[in-house]
C-alpha positions, 0 to 999 in steps of 0.5 A: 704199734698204731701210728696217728698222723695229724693232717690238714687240708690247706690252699696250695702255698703256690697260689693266692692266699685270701681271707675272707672279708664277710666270715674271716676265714680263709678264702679255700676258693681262691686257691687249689686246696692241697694236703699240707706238705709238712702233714705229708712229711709226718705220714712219711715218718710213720710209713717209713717206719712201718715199711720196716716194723711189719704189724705197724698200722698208720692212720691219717687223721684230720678235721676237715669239710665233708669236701676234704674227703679227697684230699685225706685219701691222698695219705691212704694213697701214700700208704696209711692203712686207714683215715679218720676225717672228723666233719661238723657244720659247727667246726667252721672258724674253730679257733685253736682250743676248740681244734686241739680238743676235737683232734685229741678226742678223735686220736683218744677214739681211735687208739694210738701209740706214737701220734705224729704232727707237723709242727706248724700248718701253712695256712694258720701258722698257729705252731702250738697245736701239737702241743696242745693235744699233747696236753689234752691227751696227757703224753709227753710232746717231744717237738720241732724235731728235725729227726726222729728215731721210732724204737720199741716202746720209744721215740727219739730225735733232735730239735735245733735250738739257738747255737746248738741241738737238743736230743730228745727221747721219750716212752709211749705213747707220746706224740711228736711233731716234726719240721721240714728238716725230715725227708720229702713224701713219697709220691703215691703209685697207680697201685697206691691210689687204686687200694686206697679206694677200698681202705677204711675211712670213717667220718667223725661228727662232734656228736661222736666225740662227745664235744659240745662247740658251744659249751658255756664253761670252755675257753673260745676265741672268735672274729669280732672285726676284720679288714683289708690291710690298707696300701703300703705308703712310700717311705720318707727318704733323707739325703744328706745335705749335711744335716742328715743326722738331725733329719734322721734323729728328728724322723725317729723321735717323731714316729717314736722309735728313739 
């Protein structure tokens, strides 16, 4: 079986977060750039498995700088047996369209059976990605999984809903996202980051792909205007004098919120 896991390079969520004010993008500067947490909880889904399913081959792929190229070895260092890293100057702002449809051509490349997701990234928080691809490669999207059972031909596992749970199952090939319900990664040994040295990593192009970022007739989003959010400004307080329902109703009605 060929397990994909879907990986993102992110600013590390202990430090600052910024946009960009002149291109609207993440300011990767302004922070230390880390491998996504809940990417790293999805390699360990798949390592898990394939530390009990011998023949299991786990592939860690993303689309990121040429200065990512650290950061996706950490998921070889973990254990992956191989990374896929897809980088294009063209890429830079690509909006969700055009990243699922790069991540679902690169999955489609390298062959899979089960491809394994994070259900949503720390940085753009878009939710929808594993979806998407899921869509675009035509399998079944089993998500927000807060436990996932991996069989023979098969993939299971639960998804919370308002109230209750959900139990979910599908054939393969599938792909599925997990939440931050599943357990922690494992951290990689001096052994691990040695071998990882060695391990294929191949570098994708939109070339290789296939996939023209500029084509006329696919849907794209892009930035037309950005500022800084402005200061908060203090609240209006009401004391109760006697009429400080009056005074209430009257700052409802004015603000348009009655």
């Amino acid at each position: 079986m060929r397990i994909v896991v879907l990986v993102k390079e992110v600013p590390d969520t202990y430090g600052d977060r910024k946009l960009s004010l002149e291109t609207g993008l993440a300011d990767r500067g302004a922070s230390e750039a880390v491998l996504d947490e809940i990417g790293e909880r999805s390699i360990e889904v798949a390592l898990s498995y394939a530390d009990k399913n011998p023949g299991t081959e786990v592939v860690v792929l993303s689309m990121t700088p040429q200065s990512a190229q650290a950061t996706v070895r950490k998921g070889l260092a973990m254990g992956a047996a191989s990374a896929v890293q897809v980088v294009d100057e063209a890429l830079l702002g690509a909006d969700l369209g055009l990243t699922a449809e790069v991540l679902a051509a690169a999955v489609q490349r390298t062959g899979f059976d089960l491809v394994i997701a994070g259900n949503q990234s720390t940085d753009g928080s878009g939710g929808v990605i594993p979806a998407m691809v899921a869509e675009i490669l035509d399998v079944p999207a089993a998500t927000y999984l807060t436990s996932v059972e991996i069989g023979e031909g098969t993939v299971s596992g639960t998804r919370a809903v308002e109230g209750a749970t959900m139990n979910v199952s599908t054939t393969l090939p599938a792909l599925i996202s997990i939440t931050e319900a599943l357990p922690d990664a494992r951290f990689p040994n001096f052994k691990g980051i040695m071998a990882a040295k060695k391990k294929p990593f191949e570098t994708l192009s939109l070339d290789d792909l296939g996939i023209d970022p500029h084509d006329p007739n696919a849907s794209r989003s892009i930035v037309i205007g950005l500022s800084e959010k402005p200061p908060r400004e203090a609240g209006t307080k009401i004391v109760d004098e006697g009429d400080a329902g009056e005074k209430l109703a009257e700052f409802l009605i004015q603000n348009r919120l009655a």
